[in-house]
DRENDO-1510 file (C-alpha; in Angstrom, 1 decimal, always signed):
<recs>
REC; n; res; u; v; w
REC; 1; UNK; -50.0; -51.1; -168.3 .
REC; 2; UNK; -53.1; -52.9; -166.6 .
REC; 3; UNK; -50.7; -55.0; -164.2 .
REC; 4; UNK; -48.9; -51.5; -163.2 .
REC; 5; UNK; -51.4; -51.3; -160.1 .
REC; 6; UNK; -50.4; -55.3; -158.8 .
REC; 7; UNK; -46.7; -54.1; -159.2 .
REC; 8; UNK; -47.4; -51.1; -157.3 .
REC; 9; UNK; -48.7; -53.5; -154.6 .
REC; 10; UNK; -46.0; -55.5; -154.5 .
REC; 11; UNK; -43.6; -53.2; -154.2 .
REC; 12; UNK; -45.4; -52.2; -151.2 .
REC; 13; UNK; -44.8; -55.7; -150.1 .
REC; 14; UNK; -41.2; -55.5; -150.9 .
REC; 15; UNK; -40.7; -52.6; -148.7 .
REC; 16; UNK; -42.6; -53.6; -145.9 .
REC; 17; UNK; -40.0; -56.4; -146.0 .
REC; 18; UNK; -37.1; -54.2; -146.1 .
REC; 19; UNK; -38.6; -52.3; -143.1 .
REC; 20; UNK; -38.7; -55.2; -141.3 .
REC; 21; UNK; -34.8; -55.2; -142.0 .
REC; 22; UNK; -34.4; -51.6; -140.7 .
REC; 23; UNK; -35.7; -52.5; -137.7 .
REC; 24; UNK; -33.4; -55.0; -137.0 .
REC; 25; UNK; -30.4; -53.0; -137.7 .
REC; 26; UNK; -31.8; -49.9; -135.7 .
REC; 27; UNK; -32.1; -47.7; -138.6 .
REC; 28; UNK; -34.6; -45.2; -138.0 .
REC; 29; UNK; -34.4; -43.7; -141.1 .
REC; 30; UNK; -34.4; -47.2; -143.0 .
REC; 31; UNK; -37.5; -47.5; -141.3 .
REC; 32; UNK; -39.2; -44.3; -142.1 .
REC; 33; UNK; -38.7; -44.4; -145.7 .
REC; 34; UNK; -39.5; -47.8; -146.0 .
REC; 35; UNK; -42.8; -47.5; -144.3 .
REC; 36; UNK; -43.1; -44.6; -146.2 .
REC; 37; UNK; -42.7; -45.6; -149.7 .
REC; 38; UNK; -44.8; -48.3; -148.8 .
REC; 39; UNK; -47.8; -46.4; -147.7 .
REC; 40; UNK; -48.0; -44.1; -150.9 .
REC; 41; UNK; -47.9; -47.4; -153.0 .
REC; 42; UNK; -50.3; -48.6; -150.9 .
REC; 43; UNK; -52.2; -44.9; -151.4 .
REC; 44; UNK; -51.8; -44.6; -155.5 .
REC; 45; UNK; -52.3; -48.8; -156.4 .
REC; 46; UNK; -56.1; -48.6; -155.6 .
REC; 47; UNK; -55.9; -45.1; -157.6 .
REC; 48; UNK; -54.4; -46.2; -160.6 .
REC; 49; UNK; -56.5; -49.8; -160.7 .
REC; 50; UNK; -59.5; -47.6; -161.1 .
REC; 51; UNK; -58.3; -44.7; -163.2 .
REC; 52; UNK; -57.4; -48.0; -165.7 .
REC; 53; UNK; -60.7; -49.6; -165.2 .
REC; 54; UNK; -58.5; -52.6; -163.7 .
REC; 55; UNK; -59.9; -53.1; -160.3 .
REC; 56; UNK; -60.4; -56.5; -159.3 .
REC; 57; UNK; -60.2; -59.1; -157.2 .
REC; 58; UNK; -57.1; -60.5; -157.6 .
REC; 59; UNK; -55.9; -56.5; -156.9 .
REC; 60; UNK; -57.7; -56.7; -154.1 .
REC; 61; UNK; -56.4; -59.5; -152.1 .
REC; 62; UNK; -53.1; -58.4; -153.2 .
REC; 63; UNK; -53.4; -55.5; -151.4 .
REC; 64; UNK; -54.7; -56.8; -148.6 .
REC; 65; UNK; -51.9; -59.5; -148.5 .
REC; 66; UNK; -49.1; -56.7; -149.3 .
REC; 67; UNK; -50.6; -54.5; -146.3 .
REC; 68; UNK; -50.6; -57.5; -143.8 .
REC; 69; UNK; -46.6; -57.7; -144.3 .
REC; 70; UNK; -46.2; -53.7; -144.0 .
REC; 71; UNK; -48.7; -52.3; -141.2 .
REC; 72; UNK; -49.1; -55.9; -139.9 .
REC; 73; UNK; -45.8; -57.1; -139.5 .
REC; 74; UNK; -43.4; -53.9; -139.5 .
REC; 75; UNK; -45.5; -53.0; -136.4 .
REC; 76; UNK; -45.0; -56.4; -134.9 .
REC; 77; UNK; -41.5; -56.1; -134.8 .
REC; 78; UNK; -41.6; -52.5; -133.9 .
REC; 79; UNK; -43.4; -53.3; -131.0 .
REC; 80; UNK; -41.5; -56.1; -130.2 .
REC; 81; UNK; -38.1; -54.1; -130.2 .
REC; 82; UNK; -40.4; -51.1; -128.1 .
REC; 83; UNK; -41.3; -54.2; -125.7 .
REC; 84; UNK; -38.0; -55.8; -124.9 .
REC; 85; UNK; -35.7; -52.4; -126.1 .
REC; 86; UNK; -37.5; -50.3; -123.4 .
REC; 87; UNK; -39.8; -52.5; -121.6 .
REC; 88; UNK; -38.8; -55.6; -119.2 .
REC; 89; UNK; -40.4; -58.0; -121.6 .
REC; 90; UNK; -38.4; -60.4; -122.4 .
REC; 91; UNK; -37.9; -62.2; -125.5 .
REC; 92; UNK; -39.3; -64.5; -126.7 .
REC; 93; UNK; -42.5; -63.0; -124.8 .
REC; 94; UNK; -42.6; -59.8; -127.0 .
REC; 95; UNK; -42.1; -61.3; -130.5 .
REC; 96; UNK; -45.6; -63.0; -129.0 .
REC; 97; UNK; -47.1; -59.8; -127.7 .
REC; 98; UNK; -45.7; -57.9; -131.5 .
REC; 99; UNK; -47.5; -61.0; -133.1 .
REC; 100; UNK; -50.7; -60.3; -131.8 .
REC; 101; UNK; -50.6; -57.0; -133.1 .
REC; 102; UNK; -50.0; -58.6; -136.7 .
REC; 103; UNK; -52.7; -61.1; -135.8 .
REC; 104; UNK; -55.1; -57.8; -134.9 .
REC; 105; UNK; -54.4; -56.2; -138.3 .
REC; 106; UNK; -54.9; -59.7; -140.4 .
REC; 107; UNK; -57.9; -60.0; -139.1 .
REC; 108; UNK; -59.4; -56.3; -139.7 .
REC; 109; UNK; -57.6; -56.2; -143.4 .
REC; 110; UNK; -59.9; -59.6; -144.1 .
REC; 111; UNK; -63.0; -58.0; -142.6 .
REC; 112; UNK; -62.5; -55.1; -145.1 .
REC; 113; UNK; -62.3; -57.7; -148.1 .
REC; 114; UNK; -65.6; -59.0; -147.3 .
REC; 115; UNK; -66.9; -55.6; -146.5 .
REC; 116; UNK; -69.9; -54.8; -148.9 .
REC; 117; UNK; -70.7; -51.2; -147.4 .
REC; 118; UNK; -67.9; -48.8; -147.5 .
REC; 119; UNK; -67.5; -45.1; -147.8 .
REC; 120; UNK; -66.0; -42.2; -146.7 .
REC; 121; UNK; -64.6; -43.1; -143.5 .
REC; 122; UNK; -63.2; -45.9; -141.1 .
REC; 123; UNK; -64.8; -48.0; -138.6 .
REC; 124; UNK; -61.8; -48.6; -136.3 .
REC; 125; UNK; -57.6; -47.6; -137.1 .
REC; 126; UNK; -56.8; -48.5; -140.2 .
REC; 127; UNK; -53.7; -50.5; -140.2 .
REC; 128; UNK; -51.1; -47.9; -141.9 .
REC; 129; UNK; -52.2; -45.3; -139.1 .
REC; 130; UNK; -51.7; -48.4; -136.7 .
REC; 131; UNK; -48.0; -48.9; -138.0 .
REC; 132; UNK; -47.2; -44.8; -137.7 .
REC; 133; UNK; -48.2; -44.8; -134.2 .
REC; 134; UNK; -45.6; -47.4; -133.4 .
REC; 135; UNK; -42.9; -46.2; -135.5 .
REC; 136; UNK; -43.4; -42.8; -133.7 .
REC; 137; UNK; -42.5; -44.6; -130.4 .
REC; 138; UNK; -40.0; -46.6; -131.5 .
REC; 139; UNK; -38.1; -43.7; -133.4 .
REC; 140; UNK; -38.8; -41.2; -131.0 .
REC; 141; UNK; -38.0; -44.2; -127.6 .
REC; 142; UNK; -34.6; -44.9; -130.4 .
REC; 143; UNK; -32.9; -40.9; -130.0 .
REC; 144; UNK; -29.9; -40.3; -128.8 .
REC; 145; UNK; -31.8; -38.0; -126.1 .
REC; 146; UNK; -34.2; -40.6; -125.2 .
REC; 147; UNK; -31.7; -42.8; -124.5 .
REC; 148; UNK; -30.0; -40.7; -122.1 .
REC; 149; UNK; -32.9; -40.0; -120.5 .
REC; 150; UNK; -34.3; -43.8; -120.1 .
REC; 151; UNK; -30.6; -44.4; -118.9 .
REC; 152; UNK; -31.0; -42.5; -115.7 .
REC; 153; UNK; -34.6; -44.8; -114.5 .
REC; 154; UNK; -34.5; -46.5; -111.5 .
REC; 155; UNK; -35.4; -49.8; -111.0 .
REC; 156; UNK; -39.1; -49.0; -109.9 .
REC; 157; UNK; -39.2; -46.2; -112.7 .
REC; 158; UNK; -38.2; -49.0; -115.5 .
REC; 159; UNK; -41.0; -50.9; -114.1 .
REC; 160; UNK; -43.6; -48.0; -114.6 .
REC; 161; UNK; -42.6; -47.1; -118.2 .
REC; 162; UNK; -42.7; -50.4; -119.1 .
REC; 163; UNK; -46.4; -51.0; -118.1 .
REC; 164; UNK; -47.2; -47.3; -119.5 .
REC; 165; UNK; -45.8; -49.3; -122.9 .
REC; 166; UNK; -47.9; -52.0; -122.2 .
REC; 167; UNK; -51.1; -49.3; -121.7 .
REC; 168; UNK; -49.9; -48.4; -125.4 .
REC; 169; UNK; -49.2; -51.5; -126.8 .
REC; 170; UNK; -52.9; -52.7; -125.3 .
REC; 171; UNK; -54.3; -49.4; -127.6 .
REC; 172; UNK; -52.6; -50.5; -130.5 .
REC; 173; UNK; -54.1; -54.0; -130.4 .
REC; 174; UNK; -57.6; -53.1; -129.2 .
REC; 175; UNK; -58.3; -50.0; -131.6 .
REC; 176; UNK; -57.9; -51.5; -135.4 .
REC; 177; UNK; -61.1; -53.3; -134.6 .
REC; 178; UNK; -62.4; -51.1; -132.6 .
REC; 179; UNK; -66.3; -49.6; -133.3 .
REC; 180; UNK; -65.7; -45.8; -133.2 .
REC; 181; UNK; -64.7; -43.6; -136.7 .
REC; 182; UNK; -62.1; -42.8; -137.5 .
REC; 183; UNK; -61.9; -39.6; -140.6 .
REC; 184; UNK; -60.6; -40.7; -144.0 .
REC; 185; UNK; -58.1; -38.4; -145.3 .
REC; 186; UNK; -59.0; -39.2; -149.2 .
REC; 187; UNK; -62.0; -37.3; -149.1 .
REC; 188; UNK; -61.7; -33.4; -148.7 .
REC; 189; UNK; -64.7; -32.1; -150.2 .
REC; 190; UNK; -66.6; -31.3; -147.0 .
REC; 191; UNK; -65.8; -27.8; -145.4 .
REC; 192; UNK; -65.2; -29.3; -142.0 .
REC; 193; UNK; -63.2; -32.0; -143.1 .
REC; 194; UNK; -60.5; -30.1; -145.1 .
REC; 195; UNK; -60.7; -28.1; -141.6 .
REC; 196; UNK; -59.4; -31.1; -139.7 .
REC; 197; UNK; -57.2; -32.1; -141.9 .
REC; 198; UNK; -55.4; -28.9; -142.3 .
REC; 199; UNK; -55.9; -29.1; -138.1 .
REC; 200; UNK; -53.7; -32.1; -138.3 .
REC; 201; UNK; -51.1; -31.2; -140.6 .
REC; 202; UNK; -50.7; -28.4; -138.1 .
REC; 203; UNK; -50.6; -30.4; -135.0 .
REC; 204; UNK; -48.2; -32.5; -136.5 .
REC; 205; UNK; -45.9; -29.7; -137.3 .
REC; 206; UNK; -45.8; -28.0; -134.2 .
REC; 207; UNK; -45.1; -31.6; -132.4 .
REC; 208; UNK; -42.8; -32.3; -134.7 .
REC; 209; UNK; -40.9; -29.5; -133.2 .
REC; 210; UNK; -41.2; -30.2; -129.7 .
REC; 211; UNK; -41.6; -34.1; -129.9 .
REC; 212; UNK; -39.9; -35.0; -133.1 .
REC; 213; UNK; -41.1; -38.7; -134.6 .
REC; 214; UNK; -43.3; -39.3; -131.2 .
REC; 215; UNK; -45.6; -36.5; -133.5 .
REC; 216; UNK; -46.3; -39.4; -135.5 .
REC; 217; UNK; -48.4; -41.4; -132.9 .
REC; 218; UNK; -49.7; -38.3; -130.9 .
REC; 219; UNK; -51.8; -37.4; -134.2 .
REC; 220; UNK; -52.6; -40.7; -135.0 .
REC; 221; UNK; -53.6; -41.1; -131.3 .
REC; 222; UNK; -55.7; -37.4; -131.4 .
REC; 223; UNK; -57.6; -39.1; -134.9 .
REC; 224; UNK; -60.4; -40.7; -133.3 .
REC; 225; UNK; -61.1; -37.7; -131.1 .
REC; 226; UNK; -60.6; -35.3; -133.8 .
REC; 227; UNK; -63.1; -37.5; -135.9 .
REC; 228; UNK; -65.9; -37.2; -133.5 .
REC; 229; UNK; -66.1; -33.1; -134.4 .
REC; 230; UNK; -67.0; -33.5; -138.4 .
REC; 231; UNK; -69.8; -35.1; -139.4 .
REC; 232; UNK; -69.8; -38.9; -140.5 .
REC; 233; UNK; -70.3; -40.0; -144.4 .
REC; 234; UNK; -73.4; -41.9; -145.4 .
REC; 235; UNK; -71.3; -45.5; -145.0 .
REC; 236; UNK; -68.0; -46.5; -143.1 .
REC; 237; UNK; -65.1; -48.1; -144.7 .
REC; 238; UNK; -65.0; -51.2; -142.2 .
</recs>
């Protein structure tokens, strides 16, 4: 029963893997689940560990380890499909520029190991936010509909949505390091809190319905701003 927190971990590790495989094969839904399943292992390891009295080290740089492989290197390869799928980058220049973006997340996941004052929120995107916010593009850039309409670009417009992907792929890397909070959602104790967090559950709906998966990163993208109208917790989860 006390390893049932590592195995949680490493099944998050497992299906960060098998994202990686979606991807490849175009499968937005292999993706989605994937990514997922991952994150609410990811969610209810730490949970468990403590509810056990098992928390340790060797959990901890587990998870750190199994994170790098599923929001470090699922949205590496996401954004390296969004890069060469959609953009004019060519391979093997976007693998590069997808690698960085692993890179980005490695290094923020071994900050927070080292991390000695953390608390309610986060000081930069954390790196499962940083994965949704590709897969949105990529699953919402990957529709039927989308196509179409990328289909019908012009030379010139091709070359402006790709640098507009660029704009976003330069967010993506920048902000999970970045200074400003961003809102935990674990704790909803606070009035205003569960007030944005109900705000964003309902944002997400109603772009779900206009936008479908691009919902994903529009919320993630609103997070920071959102975060600036509740009030901050005595420490940051760095």
């Amino acid at each position: 029963m006390k390893n049932l927190p590592n195995l949680l971990t490493l099944l998050n590790a497992t299906f960060g893997v098998a994202a990686i495989y979606f991807i490849q094969m175009d499968s937005s839904t292999g993706v989605v689940i994937c990514l997922v399943v991952a994150a609410i292992f990811d969610v209810f390891d730490g949970m468990l560990a403590r509810k056990l009295g098992t928390s340790g080290e060797l959990g901890k740089e587990l998870d750190s380890l199994a994170d790098a492989i599923s929001f470090g290197a699922v949205p590496a390869f996401l954004w390296s499909s969004i890069l060469s799928g959609f953009g004019n980058i060519a391979q093997p220049y976007a693998i590069f520029m997808g690698g960085l973006i692993a890179s980005s997340s490695i290094y923020r996941l071994a900050k927070f190991n080292l991390s000695t004052d953390q608390g309610k929120d986060f000081i930069g995107m954390p790196t499962p936010a940083n994965a949704l916010f590709a897969l949105g593009i990529w699953s919402w850039l990957g529709s039927w509909d989308s196509w179409q309409w990328y289909g019908s670009f012009t030379g010139d417009q091709k070359l402006i949505f790709t640098m507009v992907l660029i704009v976003l792929w330069a967010l993506s890397l920048y902000w999970t390091n970045a200074r400003f909070r961003i809102m935990s959602l674990k704790d909803t104790k606070d009035p205003k809190r569960k007030k944005a967090q109900t705000l964003l559950i309902v944002l997400f709906v109603l772009f779900s319905y206009f936008f479908r998966a691009l919902a994903l990163s529009i919320v993630v993208f609103l997070l920071p701003i959102i975060t600036k109208f509740i009030p901050a917790g005595d420490k940051e989860l760095k």
